[in-house]
N, C-alpha and C positions, 0 to 999 in steps of 0.2 A: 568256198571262195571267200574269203578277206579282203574286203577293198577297205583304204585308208583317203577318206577327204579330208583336203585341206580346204579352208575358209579363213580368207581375213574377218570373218565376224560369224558367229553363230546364235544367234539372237533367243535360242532355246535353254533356258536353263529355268530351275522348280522356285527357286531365292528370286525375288526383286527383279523377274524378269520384264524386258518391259516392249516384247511382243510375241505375243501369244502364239504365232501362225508364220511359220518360213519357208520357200518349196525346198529350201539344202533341206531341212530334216524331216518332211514330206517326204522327199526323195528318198534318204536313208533312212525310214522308219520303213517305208514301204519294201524297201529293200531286202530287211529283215525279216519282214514276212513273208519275204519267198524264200529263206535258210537263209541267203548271205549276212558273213557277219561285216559290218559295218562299225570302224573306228574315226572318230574324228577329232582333226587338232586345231584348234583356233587362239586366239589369243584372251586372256583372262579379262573379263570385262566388270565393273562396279556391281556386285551382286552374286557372282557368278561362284560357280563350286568348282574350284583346279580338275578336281577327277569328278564322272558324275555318271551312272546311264540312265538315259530316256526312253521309255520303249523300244529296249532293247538296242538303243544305239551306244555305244561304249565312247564318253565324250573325254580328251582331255586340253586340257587350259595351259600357255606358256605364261611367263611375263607377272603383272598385276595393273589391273586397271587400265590397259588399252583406252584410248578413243574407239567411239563405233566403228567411228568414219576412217579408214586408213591414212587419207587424204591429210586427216587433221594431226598427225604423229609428225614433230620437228625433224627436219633433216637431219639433225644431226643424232637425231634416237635412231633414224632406220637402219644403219648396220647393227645396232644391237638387236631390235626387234627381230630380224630377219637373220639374226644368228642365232635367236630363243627358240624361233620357228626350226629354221631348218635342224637345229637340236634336239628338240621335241619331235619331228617331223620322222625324222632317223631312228629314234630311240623306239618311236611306238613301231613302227616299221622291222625293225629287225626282233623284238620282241615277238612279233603276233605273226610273224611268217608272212608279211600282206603280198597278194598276189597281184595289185593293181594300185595307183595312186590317180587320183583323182583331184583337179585343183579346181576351185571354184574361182573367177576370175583371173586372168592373165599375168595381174601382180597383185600382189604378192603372191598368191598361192599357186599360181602356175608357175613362177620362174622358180621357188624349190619344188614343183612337182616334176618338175624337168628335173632336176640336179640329184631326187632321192629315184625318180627313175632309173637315170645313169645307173648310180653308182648302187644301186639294190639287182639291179639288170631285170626290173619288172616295167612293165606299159604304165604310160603314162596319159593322161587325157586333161586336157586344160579347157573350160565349160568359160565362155566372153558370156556378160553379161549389159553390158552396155557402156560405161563412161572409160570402163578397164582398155578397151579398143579406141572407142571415137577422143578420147581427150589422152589415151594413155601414146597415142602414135602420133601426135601431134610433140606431144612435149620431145626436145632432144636428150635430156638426161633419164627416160623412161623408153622410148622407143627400143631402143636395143632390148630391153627387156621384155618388151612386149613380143619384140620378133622373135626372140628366141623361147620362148615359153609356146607359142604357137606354133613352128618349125620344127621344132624340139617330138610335140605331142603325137602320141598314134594316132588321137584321133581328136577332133576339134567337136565341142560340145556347142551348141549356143540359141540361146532364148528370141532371134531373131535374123530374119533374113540380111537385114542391115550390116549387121555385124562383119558378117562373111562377107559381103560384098564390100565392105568399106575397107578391110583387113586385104584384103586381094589390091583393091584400087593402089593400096599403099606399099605396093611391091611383095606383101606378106603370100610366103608359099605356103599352099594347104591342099593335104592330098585328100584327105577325108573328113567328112564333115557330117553335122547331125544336126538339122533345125528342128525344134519342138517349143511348145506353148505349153505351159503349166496350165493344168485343170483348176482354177478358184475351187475352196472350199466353201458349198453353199449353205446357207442358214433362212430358213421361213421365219420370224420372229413371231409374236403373240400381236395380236392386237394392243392389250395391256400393256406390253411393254415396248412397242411405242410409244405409245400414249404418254409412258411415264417418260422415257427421253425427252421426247418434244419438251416437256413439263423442264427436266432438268438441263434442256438445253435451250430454253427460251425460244423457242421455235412453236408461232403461233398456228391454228390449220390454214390461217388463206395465205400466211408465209411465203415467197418462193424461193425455195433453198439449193442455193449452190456449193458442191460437194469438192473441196481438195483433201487427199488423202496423205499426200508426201511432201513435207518441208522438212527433214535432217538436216537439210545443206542449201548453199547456194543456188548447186547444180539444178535443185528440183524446178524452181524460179516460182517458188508460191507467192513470193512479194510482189509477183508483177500482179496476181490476182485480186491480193489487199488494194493495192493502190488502184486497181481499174473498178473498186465497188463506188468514189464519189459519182462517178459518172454512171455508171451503173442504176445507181439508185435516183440520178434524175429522171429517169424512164421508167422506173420500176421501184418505186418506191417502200414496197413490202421486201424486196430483194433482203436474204439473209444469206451471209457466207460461212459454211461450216467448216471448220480445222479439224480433219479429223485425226485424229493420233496426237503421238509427241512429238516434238520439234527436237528432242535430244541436247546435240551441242548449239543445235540452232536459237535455242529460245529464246535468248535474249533480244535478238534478232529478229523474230517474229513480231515479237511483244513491240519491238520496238517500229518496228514498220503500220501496227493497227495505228497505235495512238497516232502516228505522222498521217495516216490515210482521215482520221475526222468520223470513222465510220464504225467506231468501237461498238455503239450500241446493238450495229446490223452484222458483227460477228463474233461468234459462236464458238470456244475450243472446246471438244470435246474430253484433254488427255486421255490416258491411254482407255482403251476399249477390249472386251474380249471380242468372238466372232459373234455372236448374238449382237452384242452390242453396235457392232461396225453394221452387220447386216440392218439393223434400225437405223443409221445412217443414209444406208443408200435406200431404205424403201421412202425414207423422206423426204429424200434429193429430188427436186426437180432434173437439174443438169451435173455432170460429172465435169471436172476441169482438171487437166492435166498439162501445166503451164511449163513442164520439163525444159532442161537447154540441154540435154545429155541422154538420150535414152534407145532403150533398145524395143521390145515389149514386156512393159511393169504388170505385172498381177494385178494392181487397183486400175487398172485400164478393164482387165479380165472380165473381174468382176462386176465392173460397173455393167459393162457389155449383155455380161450373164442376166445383172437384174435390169436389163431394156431398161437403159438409162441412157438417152442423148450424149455426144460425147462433146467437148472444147477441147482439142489439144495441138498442140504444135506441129509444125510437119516438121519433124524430125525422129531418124531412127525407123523403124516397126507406124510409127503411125500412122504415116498416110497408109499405110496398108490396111491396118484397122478399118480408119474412117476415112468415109469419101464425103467431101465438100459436097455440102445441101442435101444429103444423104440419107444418113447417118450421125451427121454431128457436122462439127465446121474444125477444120482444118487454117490454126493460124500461124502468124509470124513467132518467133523465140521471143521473147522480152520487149511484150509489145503491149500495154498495158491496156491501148484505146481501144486494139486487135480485140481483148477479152471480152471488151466492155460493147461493142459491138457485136460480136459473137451473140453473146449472155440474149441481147435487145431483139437480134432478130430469129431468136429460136424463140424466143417468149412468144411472137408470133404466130407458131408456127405448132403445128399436131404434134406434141412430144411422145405421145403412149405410139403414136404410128412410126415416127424415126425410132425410138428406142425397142420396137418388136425388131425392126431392120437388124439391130445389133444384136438380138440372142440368135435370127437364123444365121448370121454370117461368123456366129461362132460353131456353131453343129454343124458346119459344113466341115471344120478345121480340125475336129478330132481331137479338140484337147481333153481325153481322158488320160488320169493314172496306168490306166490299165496299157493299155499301147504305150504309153513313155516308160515306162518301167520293164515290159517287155523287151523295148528296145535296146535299153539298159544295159542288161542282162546279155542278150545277143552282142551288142559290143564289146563288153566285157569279156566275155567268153573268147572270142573271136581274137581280141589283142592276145590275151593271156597266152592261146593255142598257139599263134605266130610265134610269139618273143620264147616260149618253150622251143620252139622248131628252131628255132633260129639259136639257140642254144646246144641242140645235139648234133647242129653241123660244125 
């Protein structure tokens, strides 16, 4: 079997890569170790190797030098992007015999994985992830794209129940559908080497350290976090805000929201991190904060969850599913800065190690292993392949 993902981003490459951990090539590494072979097309990013494999995933690159973020590509480049794609997209396709196309997000890579389905006459599956749906069916010069990418597919993939339901609300037909939660990859770190972060990230032990993992973009809203630490730190005046990762195209951005908050010395960026390293993050976090305007369910949600870590996050998307208000965590408003800062004040009050056990069993109840998502996979895939054959000999 040959399956072909498509990804507006593939964040895996050996050169100047700048994240270690993605579930797309989770997925298709794992993949590979059950015999499927596994090709994938993404666009050529600052660092990146045009042709490349990883653990046995055969990658190739269009373009040069993409933005991460799709979003951030001028209108008036995307017909070329999306003629690099769907020409690469074609080219590795008729090459490799591929029996399946797989797009990861609704746009781009679903609306050519529809179009290399057609016209290869192999199954297609278009995998919503979160902003691709909620802000992609809003806009009117994307929605048609959206519809059709998902009406199009055999089978609809997607990282939360939100999705599909919001996709449905919005007139969108969907006959088949697959909800699954990515298993986090977990890390025990050393003693020592926390120790040593703490050290390199100025994080004292009576500290209380609050944890965001994703500012890329707007979307994530980590600025409303920056700005809800003055207040914050009236109450809690050890209060430390940790940035973990890079900000990417964001930084400027970032950097520039600390200094306007007054509260530079109480935060912390870590840039990038391997998974040891991240995992030393969250065992230092007092609270996780996921300040999202766009989401479906994120992996640093997962994870936090995994390491019984209190949650902050928005009701939007997957979240209130996650966490339930006074719970588990507090469930606030999108872009609500006093929301955070209130949140932060009265969970400090409150048994953290007992709400944060709350969140590892209401993950073990939900089955997010590899082993079952990749089973299921497999049984999909199979299943489209068999049909769209049968439907060929009639």
């Amino acid at each position: 079997m040959n399956i072909l993902f498509l990804s507006s981003s593939y964040p895996i490459f050996v050169k100047g890569h700048w994240q270690n951990w993605s579930p797309r090539h989770e997925t298709a590494k794992r993949l590979v170790e059950k015999g499927i072979n596994v090709f994938v097309v993404a666009p050529h990013t600052e660092g990146a190797a045009f042709e490349e494999t990883i653990d046995g995933v055969k990658i190739y690159r269009f373009g040069k030098n993409a933005p991460l973020d799709f979003r951030r590509i001028s209108p008036f480049a995307v017909p070329v992007y999306m003629h690099q794609f769907y020409s690469k997209a074609k080219k590795v396709c008729g090459k490799n015999k591929i029996s399946l196309v797989h797009g990861f997000w609704a746009i781009p890579s679903g609306t050519i994985a529809a179009r290399i389905a057609k016209e290869c006459k192999i199954p297609g599956i278009v995998e919503l992830l979160g902003s691709d749906v909620f802000l992609g069916l809003k806009n009117f010069l994307t929605k048609g794209l959206v519809k059709n990418a998902i009406e199009k597919a055999d089978y609809v993939f997607a990282d939360g129940y939100s999705l599909i339901d919001f996709a449905k609300s919005r007139g969108i037909k969907i006959s088949r559908s697959f909800v699954h939660f990515y298993e986090p990859e977990m890390h025990d770190p050393s003693k020592e080497k926390i120790l040593e972060m703490r050290k390199k990230w100025g994080i004292g032990d009576n500290d209380f350290v609050l944890m965001v993992s994703r500012f890329k973009g707007k979307i994530y809203g980590a600025e409303y976090a920056i700005r809800a630490m003055p207040e914050i730190l009236k109450a809690v005046p050890n209060a430390k805000l940790l940035l973990v990762g890079k900000a990417g195209d964001y930084e400027k951005a970032i950097e520039e929201e600390i200094k306007k908050s007054g509260a530079e010395k109480n935060i912390s960026k870590t840039g990038f991190l391997d998974k040891q390293e991240y995992w030393c993050a969250l065992k230092i976090s007092d609270i996780y904060i996921t300040p999202s305007l766009s989401d479906s369910t994120s992996v640093g949600l997962l994870e936090a969850m995994f390491a019984e870590k209190p949650i902050i996050a928005t009701g939007i998307g997957d979240n209130p599913y996650w966490v339930k208000n006074n719970s588990n965590g507090k469930i606030i408003l999108p872009a609500d800065s006093p929301e955070i800062a209130r949140a932060v004040i009265e969970l400090k009050n409150s048994d953290l190690s007992k709400i944060g056990a709350a969140n590892k069993k209401s993950l073990e109840k939900e089955h997010c292993t590899w082993k079952e998502i990749i089973e299921k996979y497999i049984e999909i895939y199979e299943t489209c392949i068999k049909e769209k054959q049968s439907l060929g000999k009639n």
